[in-house]
C-alpha positions in Angstrom: 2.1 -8.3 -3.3 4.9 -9.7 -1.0 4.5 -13.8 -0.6 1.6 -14.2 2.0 2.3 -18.8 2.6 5.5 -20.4 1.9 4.7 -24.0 1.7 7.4 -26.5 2.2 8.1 -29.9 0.5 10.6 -32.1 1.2 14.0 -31.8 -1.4 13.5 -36.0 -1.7 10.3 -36.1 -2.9 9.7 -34.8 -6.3 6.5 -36.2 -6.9 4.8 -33.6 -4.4 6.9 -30.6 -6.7 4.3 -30.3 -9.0 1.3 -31.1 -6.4 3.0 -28.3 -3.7 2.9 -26.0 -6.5 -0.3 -26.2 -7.4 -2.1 -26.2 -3.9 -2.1 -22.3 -3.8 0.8 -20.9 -1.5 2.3 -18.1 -2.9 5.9 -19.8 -2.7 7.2 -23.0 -2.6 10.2 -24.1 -0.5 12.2 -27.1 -1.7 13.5 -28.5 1.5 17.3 -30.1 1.7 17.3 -29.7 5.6 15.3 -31.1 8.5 12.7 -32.4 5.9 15.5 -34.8 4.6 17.3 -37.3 6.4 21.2 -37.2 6.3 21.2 -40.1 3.9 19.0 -39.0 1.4 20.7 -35.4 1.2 22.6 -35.9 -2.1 18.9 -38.0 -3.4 17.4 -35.0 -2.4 19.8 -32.7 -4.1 19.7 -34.3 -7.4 16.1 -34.3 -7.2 15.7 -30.3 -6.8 18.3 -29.8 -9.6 16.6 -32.0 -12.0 12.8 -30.5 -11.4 14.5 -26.9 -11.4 16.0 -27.9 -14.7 12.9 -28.8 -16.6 11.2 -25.6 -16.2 10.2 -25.8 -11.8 10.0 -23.1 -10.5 10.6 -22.7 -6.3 13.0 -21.4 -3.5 15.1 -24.1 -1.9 15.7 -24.5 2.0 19.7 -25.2 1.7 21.6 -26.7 5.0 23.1 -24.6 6.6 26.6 -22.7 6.3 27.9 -25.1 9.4 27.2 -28.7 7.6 29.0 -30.8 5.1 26.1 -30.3 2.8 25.7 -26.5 2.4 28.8 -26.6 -0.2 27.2 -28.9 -2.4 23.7 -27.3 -2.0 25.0 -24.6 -3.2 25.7 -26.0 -6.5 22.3 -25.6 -7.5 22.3 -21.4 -6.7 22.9 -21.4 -10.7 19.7 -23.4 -11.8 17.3 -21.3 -13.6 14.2 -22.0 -11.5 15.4 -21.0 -7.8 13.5 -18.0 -7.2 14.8 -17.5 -3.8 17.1 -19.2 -1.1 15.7 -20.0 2.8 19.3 -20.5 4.9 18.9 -22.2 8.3 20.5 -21.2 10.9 21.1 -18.0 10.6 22.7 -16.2 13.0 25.3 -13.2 11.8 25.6 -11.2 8.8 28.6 -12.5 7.0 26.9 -15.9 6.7 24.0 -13.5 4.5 26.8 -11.8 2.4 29.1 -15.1 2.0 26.0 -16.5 0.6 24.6 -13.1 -1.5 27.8 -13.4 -3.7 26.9 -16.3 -5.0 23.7 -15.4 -5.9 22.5 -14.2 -9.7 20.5 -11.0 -9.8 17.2 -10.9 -8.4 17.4 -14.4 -6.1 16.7 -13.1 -2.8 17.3 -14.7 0.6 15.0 -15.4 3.3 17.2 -16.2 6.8 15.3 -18.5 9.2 16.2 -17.2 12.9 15.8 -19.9 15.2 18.3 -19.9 17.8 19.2 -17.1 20.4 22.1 -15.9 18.9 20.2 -15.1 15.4 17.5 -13.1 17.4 19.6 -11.1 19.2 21.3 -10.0 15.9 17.9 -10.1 14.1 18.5 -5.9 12.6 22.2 -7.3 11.6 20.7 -10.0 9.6 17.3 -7.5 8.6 20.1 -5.7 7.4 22.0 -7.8 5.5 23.1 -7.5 1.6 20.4 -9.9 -0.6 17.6 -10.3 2.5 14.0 -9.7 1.4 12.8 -10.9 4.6 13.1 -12.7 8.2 11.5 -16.1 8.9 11.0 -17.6 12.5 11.8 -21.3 13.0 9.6 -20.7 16.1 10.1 -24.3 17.3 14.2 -24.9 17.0 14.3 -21.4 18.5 12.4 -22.5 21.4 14.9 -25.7 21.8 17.9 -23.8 21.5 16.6 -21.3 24.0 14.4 -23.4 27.0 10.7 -21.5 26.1 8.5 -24.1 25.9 5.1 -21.9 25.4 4.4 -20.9 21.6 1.7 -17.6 22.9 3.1 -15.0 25.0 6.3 -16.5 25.6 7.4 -15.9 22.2 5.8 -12.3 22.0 9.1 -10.8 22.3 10.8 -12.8 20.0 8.2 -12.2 17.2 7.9 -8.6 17.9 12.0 -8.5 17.6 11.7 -9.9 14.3 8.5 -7.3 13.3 10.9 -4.0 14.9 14.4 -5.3 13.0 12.4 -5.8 9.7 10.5 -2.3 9.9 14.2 -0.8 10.6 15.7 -2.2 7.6 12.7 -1.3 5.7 12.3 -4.9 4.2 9.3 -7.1 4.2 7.3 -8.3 7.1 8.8 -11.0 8.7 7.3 -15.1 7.9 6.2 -16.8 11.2 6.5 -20.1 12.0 5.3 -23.2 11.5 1.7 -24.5 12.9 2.9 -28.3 13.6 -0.8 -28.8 14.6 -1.7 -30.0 10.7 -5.5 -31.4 11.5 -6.3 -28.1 13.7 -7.6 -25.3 11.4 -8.6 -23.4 14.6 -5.3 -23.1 16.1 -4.0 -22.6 12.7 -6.8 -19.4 11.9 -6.0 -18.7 15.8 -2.0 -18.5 15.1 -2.2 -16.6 11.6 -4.2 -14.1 12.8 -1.7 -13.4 16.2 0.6 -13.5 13.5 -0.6 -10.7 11.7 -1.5 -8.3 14.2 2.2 -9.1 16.0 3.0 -7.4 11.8 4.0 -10.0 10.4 3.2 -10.5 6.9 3.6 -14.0 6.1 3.8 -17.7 7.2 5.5 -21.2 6.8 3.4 -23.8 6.3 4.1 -27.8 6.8 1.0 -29.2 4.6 -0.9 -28.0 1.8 -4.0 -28.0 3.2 -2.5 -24.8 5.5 -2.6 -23.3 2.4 -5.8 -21.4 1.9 -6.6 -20.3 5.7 -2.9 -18.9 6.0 -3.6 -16.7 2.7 -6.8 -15.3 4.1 -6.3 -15.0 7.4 -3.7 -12.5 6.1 -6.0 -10.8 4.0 -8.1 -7.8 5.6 -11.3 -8.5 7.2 -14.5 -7.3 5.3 -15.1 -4.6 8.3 -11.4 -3.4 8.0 -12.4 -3.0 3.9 -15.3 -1.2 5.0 -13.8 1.3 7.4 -10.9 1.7 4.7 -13.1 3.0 2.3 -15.2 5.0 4.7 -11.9 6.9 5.4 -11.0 7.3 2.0 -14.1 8.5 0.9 -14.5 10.8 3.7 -10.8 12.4 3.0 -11.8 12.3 -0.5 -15.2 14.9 0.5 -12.4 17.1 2.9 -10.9 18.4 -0.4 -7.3 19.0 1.4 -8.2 19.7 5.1 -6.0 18.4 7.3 -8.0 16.3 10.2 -11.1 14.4 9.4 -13.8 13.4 11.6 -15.5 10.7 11.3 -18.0 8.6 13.8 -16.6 10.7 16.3 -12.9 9.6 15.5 -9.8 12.1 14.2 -8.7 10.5 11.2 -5.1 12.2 10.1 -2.4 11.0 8.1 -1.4 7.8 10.0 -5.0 6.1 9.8 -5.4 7.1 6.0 -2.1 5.5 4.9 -3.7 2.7 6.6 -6.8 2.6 5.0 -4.7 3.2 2.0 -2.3 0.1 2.1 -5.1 -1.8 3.2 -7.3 -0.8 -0.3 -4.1 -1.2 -2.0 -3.9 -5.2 -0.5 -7.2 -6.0 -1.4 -6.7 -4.8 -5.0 -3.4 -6.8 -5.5 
C-alpha cells in the first residue's frame, strides 16, 4: 500500500530521527530545506548522512536544483538508507531527469509543486523518469501565486495535481501541509477534502498528525460495508452483467471500487 503520511523532521535535528520514525507515518522526510536555516545546512547535512549510515532509514527533502546547497545534498543520493528523494521546487521535467540519473535503483522521487510554473507543467513532471508521485506545497504555492484561501480556492490546483497523476498512471498525489498543529478538526476536516479531491496521501508538520492523517485515508466502516454488499451480490450473479442492488445498477465501475476499496482495507 502506497505511503498514506509523510512526516517531516528537520535535517538538524537527529535526535527526533529515531522518535519521527517511530510515531507511525508511513514515511519519514529528513528535511535540508525550509526546516533548516541557511547556517545550519551543512550541520544538517552531516547529520542525515551519519543516521543514514548507521542503519536509518528515510527519504530526504534536498534544496532545491536552484541553491548552492543542492550539489552537496546530493552527496548523500549514495547512502544506503534514503528510500526516496522529495525535490522543492519543482517546476519542469529536466530538473526530475537531471536528478533521476543520479539515483540508484529503486529510490524514487517525490516533486513538491508549489509555485505556478510547476502546476501548470504538473502532467510534465507526473510524467517524468524516477517520479512515484506529486506533492503540494500548498502554502509556498499560494505565495508565489496571490491565493490566500486554502478551501475552494485551491480546488483547481489540487484537482490539477489528482488529473496529471491519473494520466501518468502514478500514485495519488500528497497534499499539503495542515500548519494548524493543535487543531485535529481542521486536520480530520482537511484529510478527508483531501481524499475525496483523490488524493492519496499527506505531509504532515508534527507527529501527533500522524494517526488521524492514516485514518482519515482509510475507508469508512459504511464504505466497507457497501463494498462487500457489492461483492457479495456480484458474487450471487454468477457472470451477469448489471447488478441491482437497493434499487442501484451496480456495473463494472462501482465493483472495481468496492474492489480496491476491500483490497485497502486488507493491506
Amino acid at each position: 500500500m502506497s505511503p498514506r503520511t509523510y512526516l517531516f523532521v528537520p535535517g538538524d535535528r537527529p535526535e527526533r530521527f529515531d522518535k519521527a520514525c517511530a510515531a507511525g507515518a508511513d514515511a519519514v522526510i529528513l528535511d535540508l530545506e525550509d526546516a533548516v536555516t541557511p547556517e545550519r545546512k551543512a550541520i544538517a547535512r552531516d547529520a542525515v548522512r551519519s543516521w543514514l549510515a548507521a542503519g536509518g532509514r528515510a527519504c530526504v527533502r534536498l534544496n532545491g536544483t536552484d541553491t548552492d546547497w543542492f550539489d552537496g545534498d546530493c552527496a548523500l543520493l549514495d547512502q544506503p538508507g534514503l528510500v526516496g528523494v522529495v525535490l522543492p521546487k519543482a517546476e519542469r521535467a529536466e530538473q526530475l531527469a537531471r536528478l533521476a540519473t543520479r539515483l540508484r535503483p529503486g529510490v524514487r522521487i517525490v516533486p513538491i509543486v508549489e509555485t505556478a510554473l510547476g502546476l501548470w507543467n504538473a502532467l510534465e513532471l507526473a510524467s517524468a523518469p524516477g517520479v512515484e508521485r506529486l506533492a503540494f506545497g500548498s502554502v509556498d504555492f499560494q505565495l508565489d501565486s496571490g491565493i490566500l484561501g486554502d478551501g475552494e480556492e485551491l480546488l483547481y490546483a489540487r484537482s490539477r495535481l489528482v488529473l496529471a497523476s491519473a494520466i501518468a498512471r502514478i500514485d495519488a498525489p500528497v497534499d499539503g501541509v495542515t500548519v494548524a498543529i493543535n487543531d485535529i478538526d481542521q486536520l480530520q476536516a482537511d484529510t478527508r477534502r483531501a481524499r475525496l479531491l483523490g488524493f492519496g496521501a499527506k505531509l504532515c508538520i508534527h507527529p501527533k498528525q500522524v494517526v488521524p492523517v492514516n485514518e482519515g485515508f482509510m475507508p469508512a466502516e459504511a464504505e466497507v460495508v457497501h463494498a462487500r454488499a457489492i461483492m457479495a451480490a456480484v458474487d450471487a450473479a454468477a457472470g451477469i452483467g448489471a447488478i441491482n442492488l437497493d434499487g442501484k445498477l451496480i456495473d463494472r465501475p462501482v465493483i472495481e471500487r468496492a474492489r480496491k476499496i476491500l483490497e485497502r482495507v486488507a493491506a
